[in-house]
C-alpha positions, 0 to 999 in steps of 0.5 A, a space after each residue: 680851368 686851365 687844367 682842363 682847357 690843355 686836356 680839351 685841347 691837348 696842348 703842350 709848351 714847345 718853346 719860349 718866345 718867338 719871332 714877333 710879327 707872324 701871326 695870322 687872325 682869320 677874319 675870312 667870312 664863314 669862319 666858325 669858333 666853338 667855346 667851352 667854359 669847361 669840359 662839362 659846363 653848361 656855357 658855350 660860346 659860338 662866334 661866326 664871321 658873318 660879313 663885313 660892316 661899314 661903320 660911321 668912321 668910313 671904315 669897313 669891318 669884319 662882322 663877328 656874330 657870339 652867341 652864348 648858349 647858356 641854359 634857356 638863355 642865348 645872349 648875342 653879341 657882335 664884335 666889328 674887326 678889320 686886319 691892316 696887315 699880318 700884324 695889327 688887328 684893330 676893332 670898332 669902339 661903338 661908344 666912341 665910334 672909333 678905330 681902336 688897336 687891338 692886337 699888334 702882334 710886333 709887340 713885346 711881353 710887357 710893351 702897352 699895345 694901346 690905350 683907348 677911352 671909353 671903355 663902358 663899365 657899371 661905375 661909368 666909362 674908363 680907359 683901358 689899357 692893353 699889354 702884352 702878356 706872354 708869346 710862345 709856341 705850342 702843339 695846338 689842334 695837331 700842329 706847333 703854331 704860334 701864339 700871343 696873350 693880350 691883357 686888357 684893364 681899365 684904370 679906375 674899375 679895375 676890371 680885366 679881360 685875357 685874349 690868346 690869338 693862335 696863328 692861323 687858328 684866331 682866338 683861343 683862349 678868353 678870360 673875364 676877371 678871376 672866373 670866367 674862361 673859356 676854350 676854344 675846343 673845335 673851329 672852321 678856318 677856311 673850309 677846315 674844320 679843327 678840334 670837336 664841333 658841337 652841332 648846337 641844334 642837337 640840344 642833346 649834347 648839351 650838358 645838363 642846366 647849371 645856371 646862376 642868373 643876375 642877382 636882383 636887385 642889382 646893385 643894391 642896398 643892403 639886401 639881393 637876391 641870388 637864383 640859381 637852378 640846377 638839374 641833377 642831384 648834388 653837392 653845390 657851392 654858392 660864395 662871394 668873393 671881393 676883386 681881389 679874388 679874397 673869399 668874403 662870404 660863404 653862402 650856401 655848401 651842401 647837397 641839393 636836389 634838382 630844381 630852383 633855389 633861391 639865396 639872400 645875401 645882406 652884404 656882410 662877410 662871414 663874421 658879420 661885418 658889412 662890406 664896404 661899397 664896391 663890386 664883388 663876385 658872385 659864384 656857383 660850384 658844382 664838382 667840375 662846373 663854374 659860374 660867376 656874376 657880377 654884383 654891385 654893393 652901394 652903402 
């Protein structure tokens, strides 16, 4: 995926580590991001900055509508975010109704960000913890620009979340856990548009349906079923992998033709033996396309 985020956009490593405290989020409202899972994945994120939201701490936030095109399926999501300067960027915690640091961009490569509760997850709330991950300076969107990459996990789940903020441009890079990424791939700052926008009411620059849908039941014991549908003719890929990112069951690698398949997996690995409670992850492949769910196996 990351092979394929430098090729959509057409970047490359300058310089190491920079000068910290001089990047800049845009929050102003009508600014646009568009992301790509990959170049030819179905998944497409759009996030909009849509105005401002006074929350019940008596702060006022940017409002960040995300609409993820995904098949037939448009989730919506909205992130509430407010910038107390050039160097920190804090976002509204709904479950505990308060200021959380997001981003402080004065930060060093390992230095802890913050460390905030509750952050929700299946297994119930747990903290997260946010670090920095890497600075530099790269050739992004036809100019050197700054950039810093945040790594969030919470202490008892063991999840994980990767954000890259690009100065001046905002977020361009995401990731959940070992097989969810996207790119940024076109945005509008100020008026200006960068990179290749998608024009979303044109359905016929989406490409063609690639969906895996929630397992069901979920979570479960001993028995889900996972659905998943494809449109064209071709060879497909359906495993379970553990948290550590370790191959635990190969369900399905064969050619299949155009429509809606469905596969039961008992919670056993390939050599028969049951898994033990716990989260593990579901995905599908076809030649450059991806997509994960989560499951949840309880004994």
């Amino acid at each position: 995926m990351l092979l394929a985020m430098s090729l959509v956009m057409g970047f490359s490593e300058i310089c190491g580590p920079f000068a910290l405290g001089q990047i800049n989020y845009p929050l102003q409202i009508g600014n646009l991001w568009q992301s790509w899972e990959s170049p030819d994945s179905l998944s497409f994120i759009e996030s909009r900055v849509t105005g401002d939201t006074s929350m019940p701490n008596g702060l006022t936030y940017r409002t960040i509508r995300t609409i993820n095109y995904y098949g037939s399926r448009q989730p919506l999501w909205y992130f509430f975010y407010r910038d107390s300067g050039n160097t920190r960027i804090y976002k509204y915690n709904p479950y505990a109704q308060k200021d959380v640091l997001q981003f402080d961009y004065s930060k060093n490569v390992g230095d802890t960000v913050s460390v905030y509760y509750p952050t929700p997850t299946a297994f119930g709330p747990d903290t997260s913890i946010v670090t920095v991950l890497e600075t530099g300076s790269r050739l992004f969107f036809g100019q050197i620009r700054k950039y810093m990459r945040f790594y969030e996990k919470t202490v008892h789940a063991t999840l994980y979340w990767i954000y890259e903020i690009t100065d001046s441009i905002g977020m361009s890079f995401y990731q959940f856990e070992p097989g969810i990424q996207y790119a940024l791939v076109g945005a509008v700052i100020r008026g200006k548009e960068y990179g290749k926008l998608l024009n979303v009411g044109a359905t016929d620059q989406l490409p063609h349906a690639f969906i895996l849908y929630q397992n069901y039941p979920n979570p479960f014991n001993p028995k889900t079923t996972i659905r998943f549908e494809i449109s064209t003719n071709g060879r497909v890929r359906l495993t379970i992998w553990d948290v550590l990112g370790r191959l635990s069951k190969a369900l399905l690698d064969k050619s299949l033709s155009a429509g809606t398949y469905s596969m039961e997996w008992d919670g056993r690995d390939d050599n028969g033996t049951e898994l033990p409670s716990g989260a593990y992850f579901c995905r599908l492949q076809r030649e450059h396309s991806s997509a994960v769910t989560k499951l949840l196996l309880i004994r």
